[in-house]
KOLMARGU-165287 format. One record per residue (C-alpha): residue in one letter; residue number from 1; y, x, z. Coordinates in steps of 0.1 Angstrom, whole numbers. Example, Ala and Ser with C-alpha at 12.3 -4.5 7.8 and 13.67 -1.06 7.14 Angstrom:
2
@residu A | num 1 | yy -45 | xx 123 | zz 78
@residu S | num 2 | yy -11 | xx 137 | zz 71
END
This chain:
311
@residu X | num 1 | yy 0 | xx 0 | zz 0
@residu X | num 2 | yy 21 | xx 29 | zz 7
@residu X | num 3 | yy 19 | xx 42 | zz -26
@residu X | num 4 | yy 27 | xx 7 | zz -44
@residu X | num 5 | yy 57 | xx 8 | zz -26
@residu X | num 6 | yy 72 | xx 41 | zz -30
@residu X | num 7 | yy 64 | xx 34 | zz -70
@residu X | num 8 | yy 83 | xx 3 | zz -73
@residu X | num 9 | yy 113 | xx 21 | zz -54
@residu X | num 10 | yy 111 | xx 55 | zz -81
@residu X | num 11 | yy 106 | xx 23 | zz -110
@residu X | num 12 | yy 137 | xx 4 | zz -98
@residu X | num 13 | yy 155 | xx 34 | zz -97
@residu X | num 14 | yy 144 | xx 47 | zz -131
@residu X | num 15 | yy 150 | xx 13 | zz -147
@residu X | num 16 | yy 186 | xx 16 | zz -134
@residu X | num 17 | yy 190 | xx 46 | zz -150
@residu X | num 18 | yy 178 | xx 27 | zz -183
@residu X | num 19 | yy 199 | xx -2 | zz -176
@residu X | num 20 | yy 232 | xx 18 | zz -172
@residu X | num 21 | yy 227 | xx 40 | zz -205
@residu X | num 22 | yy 208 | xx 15 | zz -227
@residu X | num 23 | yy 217 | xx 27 | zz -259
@residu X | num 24 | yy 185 | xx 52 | zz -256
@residu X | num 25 | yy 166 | xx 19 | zz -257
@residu X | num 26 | yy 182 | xx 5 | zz -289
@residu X | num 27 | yy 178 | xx 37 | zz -305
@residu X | num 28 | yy 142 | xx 39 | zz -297
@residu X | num 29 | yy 141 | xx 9 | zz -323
@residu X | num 30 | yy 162 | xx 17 | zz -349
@residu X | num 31 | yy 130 | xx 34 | zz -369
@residu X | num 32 | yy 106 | xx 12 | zz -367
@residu X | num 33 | yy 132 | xx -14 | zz -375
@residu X | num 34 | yy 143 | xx 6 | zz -408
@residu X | num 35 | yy 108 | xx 12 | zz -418
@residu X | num 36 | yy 100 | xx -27 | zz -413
@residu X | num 37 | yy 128 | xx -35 | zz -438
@residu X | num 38 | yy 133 | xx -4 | zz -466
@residu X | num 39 | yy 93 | xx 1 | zz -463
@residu X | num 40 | yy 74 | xx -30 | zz -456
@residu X | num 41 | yy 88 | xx -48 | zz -486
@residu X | num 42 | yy 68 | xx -24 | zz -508
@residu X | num 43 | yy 38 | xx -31 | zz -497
@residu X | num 44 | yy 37 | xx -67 | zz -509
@residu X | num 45 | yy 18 | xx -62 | zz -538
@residu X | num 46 | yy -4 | xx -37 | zz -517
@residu X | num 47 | yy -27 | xx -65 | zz -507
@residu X | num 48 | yy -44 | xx -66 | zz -537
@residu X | num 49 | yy -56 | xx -28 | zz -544
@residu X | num 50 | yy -87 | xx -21 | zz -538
@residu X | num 51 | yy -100 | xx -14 | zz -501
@residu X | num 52 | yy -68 | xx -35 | zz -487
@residu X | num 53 | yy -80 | xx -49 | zz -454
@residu X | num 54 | yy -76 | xx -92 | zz -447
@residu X | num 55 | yy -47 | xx -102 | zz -440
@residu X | num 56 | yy -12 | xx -98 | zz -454
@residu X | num 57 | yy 14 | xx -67 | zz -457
@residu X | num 58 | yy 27 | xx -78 | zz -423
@residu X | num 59 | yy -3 | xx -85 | zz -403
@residu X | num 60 | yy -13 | xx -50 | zz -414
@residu X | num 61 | yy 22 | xx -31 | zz -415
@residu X | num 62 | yy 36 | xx -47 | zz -385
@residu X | num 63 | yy 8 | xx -39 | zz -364
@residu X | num 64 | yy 9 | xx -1 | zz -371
@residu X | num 65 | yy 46 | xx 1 | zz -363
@residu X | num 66 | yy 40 | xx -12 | zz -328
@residu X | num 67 | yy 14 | xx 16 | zz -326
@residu X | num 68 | yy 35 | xx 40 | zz -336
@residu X | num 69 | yy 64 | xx 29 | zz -311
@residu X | num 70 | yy 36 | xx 30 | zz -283
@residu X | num 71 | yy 38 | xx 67 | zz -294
@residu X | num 72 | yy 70 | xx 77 | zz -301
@residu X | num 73 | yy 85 | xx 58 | zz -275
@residu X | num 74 | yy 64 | xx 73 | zz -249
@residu X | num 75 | yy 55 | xx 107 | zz -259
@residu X | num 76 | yy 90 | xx 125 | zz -258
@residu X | num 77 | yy 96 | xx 105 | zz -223
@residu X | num 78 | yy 87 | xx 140 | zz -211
@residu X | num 79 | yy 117 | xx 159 | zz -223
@residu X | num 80 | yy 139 | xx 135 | zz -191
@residu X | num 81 | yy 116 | xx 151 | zz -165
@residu X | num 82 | yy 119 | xx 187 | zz -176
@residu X | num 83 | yy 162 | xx 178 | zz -171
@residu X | num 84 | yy 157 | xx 162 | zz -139
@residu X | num 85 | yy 136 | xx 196 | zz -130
@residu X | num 86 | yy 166 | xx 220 | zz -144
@residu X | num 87 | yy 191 | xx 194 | zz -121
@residu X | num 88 | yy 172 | xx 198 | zz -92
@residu X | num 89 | yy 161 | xx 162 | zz -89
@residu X | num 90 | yy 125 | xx 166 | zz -86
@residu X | num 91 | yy 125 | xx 195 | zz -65
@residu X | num 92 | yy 151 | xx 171 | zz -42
@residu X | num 93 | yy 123 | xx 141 | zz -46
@residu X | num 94 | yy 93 | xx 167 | zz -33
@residu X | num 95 | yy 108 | xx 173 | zz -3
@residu X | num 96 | yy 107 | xx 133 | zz 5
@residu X | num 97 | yy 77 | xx 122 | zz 24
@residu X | num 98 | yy 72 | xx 103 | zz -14
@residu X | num 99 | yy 40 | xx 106 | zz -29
@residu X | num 100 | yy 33 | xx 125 | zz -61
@residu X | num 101 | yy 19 | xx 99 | zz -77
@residu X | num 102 | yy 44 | xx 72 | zz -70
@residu X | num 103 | yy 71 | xx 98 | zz -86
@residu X | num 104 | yy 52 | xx 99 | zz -117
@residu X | num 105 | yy 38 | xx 63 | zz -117
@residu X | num 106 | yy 72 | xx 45 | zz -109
@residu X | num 107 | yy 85 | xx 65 | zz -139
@residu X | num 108 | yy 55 | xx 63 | zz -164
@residu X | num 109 | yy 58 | xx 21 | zz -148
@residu X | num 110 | yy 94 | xx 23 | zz -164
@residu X | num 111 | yy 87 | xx 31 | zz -195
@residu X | num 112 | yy 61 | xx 9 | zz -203
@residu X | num 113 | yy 80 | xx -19 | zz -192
@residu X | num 114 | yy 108 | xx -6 | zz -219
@residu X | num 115 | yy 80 | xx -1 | zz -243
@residu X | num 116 | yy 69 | xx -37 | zz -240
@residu X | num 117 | yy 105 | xx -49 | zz -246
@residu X | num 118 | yy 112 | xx -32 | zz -278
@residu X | num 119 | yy 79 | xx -43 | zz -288
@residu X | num 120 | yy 87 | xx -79 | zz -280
@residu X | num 121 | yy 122 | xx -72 | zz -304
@residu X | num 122 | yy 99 | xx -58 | zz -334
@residu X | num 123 | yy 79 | xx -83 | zz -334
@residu X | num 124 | yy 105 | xx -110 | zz -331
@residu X | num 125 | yy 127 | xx -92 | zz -360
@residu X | num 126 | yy 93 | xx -92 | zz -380
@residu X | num 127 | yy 93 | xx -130 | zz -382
@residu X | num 128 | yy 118 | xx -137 | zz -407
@residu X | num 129 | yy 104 | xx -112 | zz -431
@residu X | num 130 | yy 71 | xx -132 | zz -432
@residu X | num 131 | yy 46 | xx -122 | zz -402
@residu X | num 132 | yy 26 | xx -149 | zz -388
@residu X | num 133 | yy 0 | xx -146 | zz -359
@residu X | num 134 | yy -16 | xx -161 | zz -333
@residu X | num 135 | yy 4 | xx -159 | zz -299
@residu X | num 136 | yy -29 | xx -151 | zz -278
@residu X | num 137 | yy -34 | xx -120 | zz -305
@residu X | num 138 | yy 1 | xx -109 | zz -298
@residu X | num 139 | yy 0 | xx -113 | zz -267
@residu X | num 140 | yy -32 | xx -92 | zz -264
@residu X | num 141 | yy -19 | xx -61 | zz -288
@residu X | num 142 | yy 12 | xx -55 | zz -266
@residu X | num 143 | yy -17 | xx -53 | zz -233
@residu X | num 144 | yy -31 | xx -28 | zz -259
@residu X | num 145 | yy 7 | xx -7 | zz -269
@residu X | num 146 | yy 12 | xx -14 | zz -231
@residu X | num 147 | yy -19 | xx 7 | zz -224
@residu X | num 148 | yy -9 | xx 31 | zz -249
@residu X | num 149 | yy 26 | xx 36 | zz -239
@residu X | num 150 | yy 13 | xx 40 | zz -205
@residu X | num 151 | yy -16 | xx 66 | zz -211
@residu X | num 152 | yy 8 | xx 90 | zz -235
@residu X | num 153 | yy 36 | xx 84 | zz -210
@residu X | num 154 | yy 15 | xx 100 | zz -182
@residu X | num 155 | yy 5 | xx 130 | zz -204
@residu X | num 156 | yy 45 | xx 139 | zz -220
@residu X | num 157 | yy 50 | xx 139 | zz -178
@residu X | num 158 | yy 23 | xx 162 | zz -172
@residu X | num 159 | yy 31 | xx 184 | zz -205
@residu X | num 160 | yy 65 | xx 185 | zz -188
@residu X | num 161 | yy 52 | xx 195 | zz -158
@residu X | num 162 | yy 33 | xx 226 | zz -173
@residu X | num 163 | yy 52 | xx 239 | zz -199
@residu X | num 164 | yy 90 | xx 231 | zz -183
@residu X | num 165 | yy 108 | xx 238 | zz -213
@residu X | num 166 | yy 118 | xx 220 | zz -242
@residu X | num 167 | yy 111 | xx 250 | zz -271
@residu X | num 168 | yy 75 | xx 248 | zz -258
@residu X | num 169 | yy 72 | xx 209 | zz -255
@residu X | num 170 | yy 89 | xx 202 | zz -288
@residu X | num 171 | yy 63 | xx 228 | zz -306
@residu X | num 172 | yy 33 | xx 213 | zz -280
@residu X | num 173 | yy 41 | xx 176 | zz -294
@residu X | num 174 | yy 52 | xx 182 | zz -328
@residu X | num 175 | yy 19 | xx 199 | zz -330
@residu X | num 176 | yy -5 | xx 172 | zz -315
@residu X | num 177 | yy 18 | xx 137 | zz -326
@residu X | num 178 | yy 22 | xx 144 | zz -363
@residu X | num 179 | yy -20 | xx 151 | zz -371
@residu X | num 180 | yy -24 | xx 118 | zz -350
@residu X | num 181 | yy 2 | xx 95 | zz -369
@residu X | num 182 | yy -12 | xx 107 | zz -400
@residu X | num 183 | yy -47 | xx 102 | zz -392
@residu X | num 184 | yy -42 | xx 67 | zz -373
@residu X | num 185 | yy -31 | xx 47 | zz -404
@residu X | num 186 | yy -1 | xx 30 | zz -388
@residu X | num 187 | yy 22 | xx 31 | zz -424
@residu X | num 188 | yy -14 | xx 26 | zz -449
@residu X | num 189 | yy -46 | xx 14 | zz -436
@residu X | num 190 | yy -70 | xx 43 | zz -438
@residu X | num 191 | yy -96 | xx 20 | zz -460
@residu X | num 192 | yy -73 | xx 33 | zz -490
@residu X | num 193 | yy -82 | xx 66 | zz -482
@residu X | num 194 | yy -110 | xx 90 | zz -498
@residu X | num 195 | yy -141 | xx 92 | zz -481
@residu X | num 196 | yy -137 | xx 126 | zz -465
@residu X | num 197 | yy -97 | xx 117 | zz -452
@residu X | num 198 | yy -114 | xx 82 | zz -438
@residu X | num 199 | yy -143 | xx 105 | zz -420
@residu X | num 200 | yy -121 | xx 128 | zz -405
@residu X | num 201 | yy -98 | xx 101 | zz -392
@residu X | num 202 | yy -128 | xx 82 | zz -373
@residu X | num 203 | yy -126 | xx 118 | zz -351
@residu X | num 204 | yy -86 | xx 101 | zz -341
@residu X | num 205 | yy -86 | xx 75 | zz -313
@residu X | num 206 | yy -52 | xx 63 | zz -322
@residu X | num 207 | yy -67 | xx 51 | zz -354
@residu X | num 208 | yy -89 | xx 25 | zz -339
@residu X | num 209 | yy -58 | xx 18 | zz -316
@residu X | num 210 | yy -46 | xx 4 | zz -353
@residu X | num 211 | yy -74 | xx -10 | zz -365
@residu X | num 212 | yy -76 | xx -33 | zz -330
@residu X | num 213 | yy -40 | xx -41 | zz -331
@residu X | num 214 | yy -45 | xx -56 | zz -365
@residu X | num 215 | yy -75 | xx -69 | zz -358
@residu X | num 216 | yy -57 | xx -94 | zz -332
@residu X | num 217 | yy -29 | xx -102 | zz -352
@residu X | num 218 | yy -54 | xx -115 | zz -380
@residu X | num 219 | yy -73 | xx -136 | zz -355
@residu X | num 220 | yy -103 | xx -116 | zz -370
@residu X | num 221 | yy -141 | xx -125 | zz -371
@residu X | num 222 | yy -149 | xx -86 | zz -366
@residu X | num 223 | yy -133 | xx -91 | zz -327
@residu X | num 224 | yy -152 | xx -118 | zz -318
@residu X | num 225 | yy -184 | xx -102 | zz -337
@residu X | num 226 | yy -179 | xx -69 | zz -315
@residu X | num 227 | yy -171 | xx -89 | zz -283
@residu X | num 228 | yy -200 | xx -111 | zz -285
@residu X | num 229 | yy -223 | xx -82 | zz -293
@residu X | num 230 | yy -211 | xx -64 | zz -260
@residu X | num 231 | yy -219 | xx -89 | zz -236
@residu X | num 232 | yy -192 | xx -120 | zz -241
@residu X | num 233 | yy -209 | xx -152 | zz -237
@residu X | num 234 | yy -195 | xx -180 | zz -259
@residu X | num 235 | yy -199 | xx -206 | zz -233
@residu X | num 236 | yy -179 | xx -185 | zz -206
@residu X | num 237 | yy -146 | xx -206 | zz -192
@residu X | num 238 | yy -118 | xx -191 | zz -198
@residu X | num 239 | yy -80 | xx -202 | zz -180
@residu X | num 240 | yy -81 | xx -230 | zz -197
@residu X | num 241 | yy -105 | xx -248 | zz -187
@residu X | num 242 | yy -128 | xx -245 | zz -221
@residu X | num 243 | yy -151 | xx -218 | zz -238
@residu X | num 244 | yy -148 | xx -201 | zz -268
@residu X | num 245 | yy -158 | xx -230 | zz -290
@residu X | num 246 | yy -128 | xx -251 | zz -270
@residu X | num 247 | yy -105 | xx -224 | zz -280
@residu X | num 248 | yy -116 | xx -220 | zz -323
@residu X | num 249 | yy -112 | xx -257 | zz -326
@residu X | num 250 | yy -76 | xx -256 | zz -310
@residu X | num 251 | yy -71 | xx -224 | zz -331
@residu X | num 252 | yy -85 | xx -239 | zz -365
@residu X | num 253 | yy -63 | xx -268 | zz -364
@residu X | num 254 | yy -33 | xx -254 | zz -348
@residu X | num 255 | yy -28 | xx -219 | zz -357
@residu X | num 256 | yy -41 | xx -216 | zz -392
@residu X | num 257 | yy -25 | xx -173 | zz -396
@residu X | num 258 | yy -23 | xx -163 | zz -431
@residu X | num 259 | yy -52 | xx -142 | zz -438
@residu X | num 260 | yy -74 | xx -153 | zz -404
@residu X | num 261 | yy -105 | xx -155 | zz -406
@residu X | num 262 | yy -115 | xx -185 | zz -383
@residu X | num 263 | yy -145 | xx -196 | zz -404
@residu X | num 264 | yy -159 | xx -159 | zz -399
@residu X | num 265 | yy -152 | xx -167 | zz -366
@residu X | num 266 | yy -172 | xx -195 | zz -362
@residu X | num 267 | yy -204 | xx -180 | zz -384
@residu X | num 268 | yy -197 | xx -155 | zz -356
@residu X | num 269 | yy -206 | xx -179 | zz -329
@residu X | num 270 | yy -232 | xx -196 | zz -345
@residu X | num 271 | yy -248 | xx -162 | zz -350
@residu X | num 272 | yy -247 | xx -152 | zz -309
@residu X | num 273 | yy -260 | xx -188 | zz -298
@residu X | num 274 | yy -235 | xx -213 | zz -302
@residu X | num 275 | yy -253 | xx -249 | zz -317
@residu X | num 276 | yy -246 | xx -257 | zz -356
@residu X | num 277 | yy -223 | xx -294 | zz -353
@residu X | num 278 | yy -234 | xx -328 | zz -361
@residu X | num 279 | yy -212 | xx -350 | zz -374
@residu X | num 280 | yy -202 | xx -387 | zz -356
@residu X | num 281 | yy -210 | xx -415 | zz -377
@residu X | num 282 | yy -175 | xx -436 | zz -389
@residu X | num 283 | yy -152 | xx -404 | zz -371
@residu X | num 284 | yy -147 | xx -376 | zz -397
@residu X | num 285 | yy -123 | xx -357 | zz -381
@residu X | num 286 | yy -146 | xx -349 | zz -351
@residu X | num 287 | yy -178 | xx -331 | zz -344
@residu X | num 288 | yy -203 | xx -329 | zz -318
@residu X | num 289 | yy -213 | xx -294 | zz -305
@residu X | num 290 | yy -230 | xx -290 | zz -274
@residu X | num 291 | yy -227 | xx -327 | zz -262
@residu X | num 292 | yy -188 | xx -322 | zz -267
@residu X | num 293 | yy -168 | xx -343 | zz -291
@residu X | num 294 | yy -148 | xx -313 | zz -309
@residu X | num 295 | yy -119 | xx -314 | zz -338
@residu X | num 296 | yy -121 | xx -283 | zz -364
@residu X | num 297 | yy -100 | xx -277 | zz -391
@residu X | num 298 | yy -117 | xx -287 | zz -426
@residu X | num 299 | yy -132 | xx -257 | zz -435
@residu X | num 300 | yy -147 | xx -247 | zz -397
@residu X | num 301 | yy -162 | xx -279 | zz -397
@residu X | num 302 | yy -180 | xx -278 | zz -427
@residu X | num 303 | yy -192 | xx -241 | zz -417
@residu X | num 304 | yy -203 | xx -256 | zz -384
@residu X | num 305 | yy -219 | xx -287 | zz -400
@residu X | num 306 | yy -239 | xx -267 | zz -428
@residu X | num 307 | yy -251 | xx -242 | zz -403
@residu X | num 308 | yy -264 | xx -273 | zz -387
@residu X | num 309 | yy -281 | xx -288 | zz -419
@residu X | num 310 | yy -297 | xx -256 | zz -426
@residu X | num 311 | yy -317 | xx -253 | zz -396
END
């Protein structure tokens, strides 16, 4: 409890800091913002070149810039730290009966919290231009920039720590971020890549970072497939009081996303135990599955019906 406490004292004091100077905050935005509008446009006509993945130039662009803010925005976080160090702040802070950790965790707290609101910004600024998807997936991929922001946070504070100058931390990140931006796929999917460029990018975490990301912004089949297969049960309750199947048909009817794949979704089910539908004699627009009375859209419900008849 001790800890928790000294952290959120070092992350109100940090986000201070950020609230009285937050032009470093805006800034932090201004690229992924110009990329979004001088460099999304092109890739309209991307969708349809061979080894495009599903889904639209924003539900695959959009995705990757988020990734790419995770990093940038957190990475260089480092470069503070080593000013506070030449200041004397830190040294100032040790001597407090403080904890390490809350020093590094209020801080690293800070600017995850930061990340998450430029994040929410991008994505908001990303609407007019055409993105569409589901609010649970977005809600879900900025837990998963969250995470990021956090994680490379935590490591530009300890390559701060080690190397305490900023000729050896620009050359020690400049070194390690540009191989993993290239590799990760966040401007073009790596599936338009050669076959030896695609292998050597499976060796680069941040590239299934991307590949997730998009993943939930499509509302994709392959999510649910790889959940299911690792242990999700498709009759589990979830918040809302329903399962999985409760939360397709809601989906289906009222968040039909450009390029999702909630048919795949539903094959998905069917294929990890969920019952085929029958339909209800003189109501068309409902099914039963389970003993539930269920409405899909059109094409789930026909997936679900002939999966049904084919048994």
């Amino acid at each position: 409890m001790r800890t928790l406490h000294e952290t959120g004292l070092i992350f109100r004091r940090a986000m201070r800091l950020s609230l009285r100077n937050p032009i470093w905050v805006i800034l932090g935005l201004i690229q992924p913002i110009l990329y979004l509008t001088m460099f999304g446009p092109l890739l309209k006509n991307m969708t349809r070149v061979q080894g495009w993945p599903s889904g639209d130039a924003w539900q695959v662009f959009v995705p990757g810039l988020l990734v790419q803010l995770g990093l940038f925005g957190s990475v260089f976080v480092g470069f503070g730290l080593i000013a506070e160090m030449r200041a004397g702040v830190i040294e100032r802070m040790r001597v407090t009966p403080a904890s390490r950790t809350a020093l590094l965790l209020g801080r690293t707290l800070r600017d995850t919290v930061v990340l998450v609101v430029q994040s929410v910004v991008l994505i908001l600024v990303s609407v007019p231009f055409g993105l569409r998807a589901s609010v649970g997936g977005v809600l879900l991929a900025l837990v998963l920039v969250a995470a990021i922001g956090a994680g490379f946070s935590a490591l530009s504070y300890a390559a701060a720590l080690t190397l305490k100058t900023e000729d050896a931390m620009a050359s020690t990140l400049n070194m390690v971020t540009f191989p993993l931006l290239l590799l990760s796929g966040i401007l073009l999917p790596m599936t338009l890549a050669p076959g030896w460029l695609r292998a050597v990018s499976d060796v680069n975490p941040l590239k299934h970072v991307v590949d997730a990301t998009r993943i939930l912004f499509r509302g994709d089949a392959g999510l649910t497939r790889f959940l299911l297969e690792h242990g999700a049960d498709w009759r589990e309750q979830h918040g809302y009081g329903d399962n999985a199947c409760g939360s397709l048909a809601w989906a289906s009817c009222n968040e039909p996303v450009e390029g999702g794949d909630w048919v795949g979704c539903a094959r998905a089910l069917r294929d990890h135990g969920m019952p085929g539908a029958a339909a209800l004699p003189g109501d068309p627009e409902h099914v039963v599955i389970a003993g539930k009375r269920k409405q899909f859209s059109d094409d789930v419900a026909e997936e679900l019906l002939g999966a049904e008849a084919a048994r």
